[in-house]
C-alpha positions, 0 to 999 in steps of 0.5 A: 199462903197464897194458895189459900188466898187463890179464891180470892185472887180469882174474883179479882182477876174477874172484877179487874176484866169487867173494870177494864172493859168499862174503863175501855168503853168510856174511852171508845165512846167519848172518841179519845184521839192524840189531839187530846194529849195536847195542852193549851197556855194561859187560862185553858180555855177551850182545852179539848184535852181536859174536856174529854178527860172529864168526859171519861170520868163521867162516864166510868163513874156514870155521872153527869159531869166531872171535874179532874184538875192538877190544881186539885192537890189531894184528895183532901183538897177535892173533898173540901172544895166539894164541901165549900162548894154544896154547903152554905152557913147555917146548913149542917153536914152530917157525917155517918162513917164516924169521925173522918180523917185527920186532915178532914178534921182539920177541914171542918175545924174539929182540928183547928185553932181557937175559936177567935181565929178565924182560918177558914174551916167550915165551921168557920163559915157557920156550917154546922157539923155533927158525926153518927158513930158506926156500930158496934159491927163496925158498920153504918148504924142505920136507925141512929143515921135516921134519927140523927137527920135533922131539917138542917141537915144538907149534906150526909156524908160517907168515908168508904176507907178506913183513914186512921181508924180500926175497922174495914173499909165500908162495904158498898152494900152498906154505902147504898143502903145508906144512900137509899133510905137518906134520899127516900126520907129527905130526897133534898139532902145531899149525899157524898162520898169520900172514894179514896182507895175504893176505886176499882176494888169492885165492879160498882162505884157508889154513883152507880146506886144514888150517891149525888157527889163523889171526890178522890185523888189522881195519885191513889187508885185512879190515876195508876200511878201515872197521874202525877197529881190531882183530883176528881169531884164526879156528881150531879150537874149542878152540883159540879157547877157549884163546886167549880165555883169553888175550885176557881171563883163564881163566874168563871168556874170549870171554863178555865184551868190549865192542865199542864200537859198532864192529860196523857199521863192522867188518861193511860193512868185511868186505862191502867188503874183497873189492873194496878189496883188489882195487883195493889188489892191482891198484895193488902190481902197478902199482907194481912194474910202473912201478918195474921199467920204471926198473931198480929191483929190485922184490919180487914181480917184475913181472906175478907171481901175487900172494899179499898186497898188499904192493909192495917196491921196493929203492932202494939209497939212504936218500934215494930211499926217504925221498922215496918214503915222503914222496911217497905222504904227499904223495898222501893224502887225510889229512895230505898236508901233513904230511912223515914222517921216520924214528923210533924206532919201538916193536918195531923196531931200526932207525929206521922211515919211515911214510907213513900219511895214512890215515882210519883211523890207521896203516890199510894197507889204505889207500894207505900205504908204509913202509920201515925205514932199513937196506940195502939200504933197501927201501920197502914199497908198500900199499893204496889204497881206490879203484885210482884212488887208488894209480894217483896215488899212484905216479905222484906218486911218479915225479913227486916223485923226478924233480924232487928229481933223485933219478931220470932217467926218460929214462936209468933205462930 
């Protein structure tokens, strides 16, 4: 199988080599020494360690400027506190990768209480919300995109992995075409992108081709499994400058914030990621090819170009998805003892099992898996720092769900 799969080891290894020169370059050019591994108390200003991380973001992501703070909490939190921070009441976000994630939703009130009680979604705020379904390819529907722009649509939004859905993540082809014909017909509207698990997968980020604002999270691709919390909302000047407004308050923006001596970690997260999401990337295409080869529908399709590093695999039964989650639990190097089981998790409507035996919590850019418990009942496979660790993590998998007779090697081919 992994013989099968050495053409496309191959084109990793090669996007990996140009990813590190890049991330190397960024480093080089923005004169990083150790004095930027110190941190400052209080309100941080004049931190020159968490002004040259931003520096570094920028210039990987080819941006203007950047933000990269610990008190970002998640890549839902970057996501919204961008959102709150370029769109004012009466103008309409338009999302065009069909409905966003479960804790997104919750962000835009799709999720929320009843309309009375007031909790602060965007909705709330009197900005409008609509989604443009993908197509029957599961890919951007231009013309439907073109037709959907309204005059007060603001902002066109983009989530390139795939959340809880059964499709691929969005190619970056289609993040660029969408972002060219957007900005051809209304170059005032803004466009966004969620970049969660897409970093590094290959040689071009989407604000390499237009996107005017990007955000994802420190513990997933970028942070290397070093970071130990955070985000980062990358983008045009004076967007960022909106958006920190938002992240603190109007007037202060990104002048204050304590990075907590995390610049060290977050800054050799960043010289790692290139090669961790190479292994990481290389184990979801293992995965799927080791799951199809059973007769399990899985989400990329086997041996694909990748565009994230998420694996899905659709098991039809609550009780092989619970074993698989449990089974790569069983495979971590933190809390292998311990057996997940499905809760109420905050922000989604289903309950949500989690194997997460990670040395940074809740990191998924570390061997992790997780699945919502609703049919078709679907596990999501991530991460692995070393591609060694995925590889026995999925054969655990295997092992686990064959001597709980939830799978017969033999009659499953």
């Amino acid at each position: 199988m992994e013989e099968k799969l050495g053409d496309s080891f191959q084109e990793m290894d090669e996007i990996c080599a140009i990813n590190q020169l890049k991330v190397l370059k960024a480093f080089q050019d923005n004169n990083i020494n150790d004095t930027h591994f110190g941190w400052n108390t209080g309100y941080g200003y004049d931190d020159v360690g968490r002004e040259a991380v931003e520096k570094v973001y920028a210039s990987i992501f080819h941006t203007e400027a950047a933000l990269v703070r610990p008190n970002l909490v998640n890549g839902t939190h970057a996501i919204a506190t961008t959102l709150f921070g370029i769109l004012k009441p009466g103008e309409e976000l338009l999302e065009v990768t069909g409905t966003p994630y479960d804790t997104l939703q919750t962000v835009i009130g799709k999720n929320d209480a009843p309309e009375s009680d007031f909790t602060g979604t965007l909705t709330d705020y009197g900005i409008q919300y609509r989604e443009v379904a993908l197509g029957e390819d599961m890919d951007v529907d231009l013309d439907a995109i073109v037709n959907a722009i309204q005059p007060e649509t603001k902002v066109v939004a983009m989530q390139r992995s795939t959340g809880y859905d059964w499709r691929p993540a969005i190619p970056l082809e289609s993040l660029r075409i969408v972002t060219e014909t957007v900005h051809r017909l209304r170059p005032d509207i803004i466009v966004m992108v969620d970049n969660c698990y897409g970093e590094f997968v290959d040689v071009q980020e989407p604000t390499d081709f237009g996107v005017d604002v990007m955000a994802g999270s420190l513990i997933k691709n970028p942070g290397g499994g070093l970071a130990l919390s955070g985000g980062y909302i990358v983008g045009r000047s004076d967007l960022i400058e909106r958006i920190s407004y938002r992240l603190t308050c109007p007037g202060i923006g990104a002048e204050c914030g304590l990075t907590f001596g995390q610049n060290r970690s977050v800054l050799q997260g960043m010289f790692l990621a290139p090669k961790v999401v190479n292994a990481a990337v290389k184990g979801a295409m293992l995965c799927g090819a080791a799951y199809d080869g059973l007769g399990f529908e899985v989400m990329p399709p086997a041996y694909s170009k990748r565009s994230d590093i998420v694996q899905a695999i659709q098991f039809k039964d609550p009780d092989k998805t619970i074993a698989f989650c449990q089974a790569i639990q069983s495979a971590s190097p933190i809390d292998a003892y311990v057996t997940p089981i499905p809760w109420d998790m905050p922000g989604y409507e289903d309950q949500v099992i989690m194997a997460a035996g990670a040395f940074v919590q809740g990191s998924s850019i570390e061997l992790s898996a997780d699945a919502p418990l609703r049919e078709p009942y679907i596990a999501y496979f991530q991460g692995g720092l070393t591609y060694e660790h995925a590889r026995y993590g999925i054969i655990k998998s295997l092992d686990t769900m064959v001597k709980k007779g939830l799978i017969d090697v033999e009659e499953e081919r």
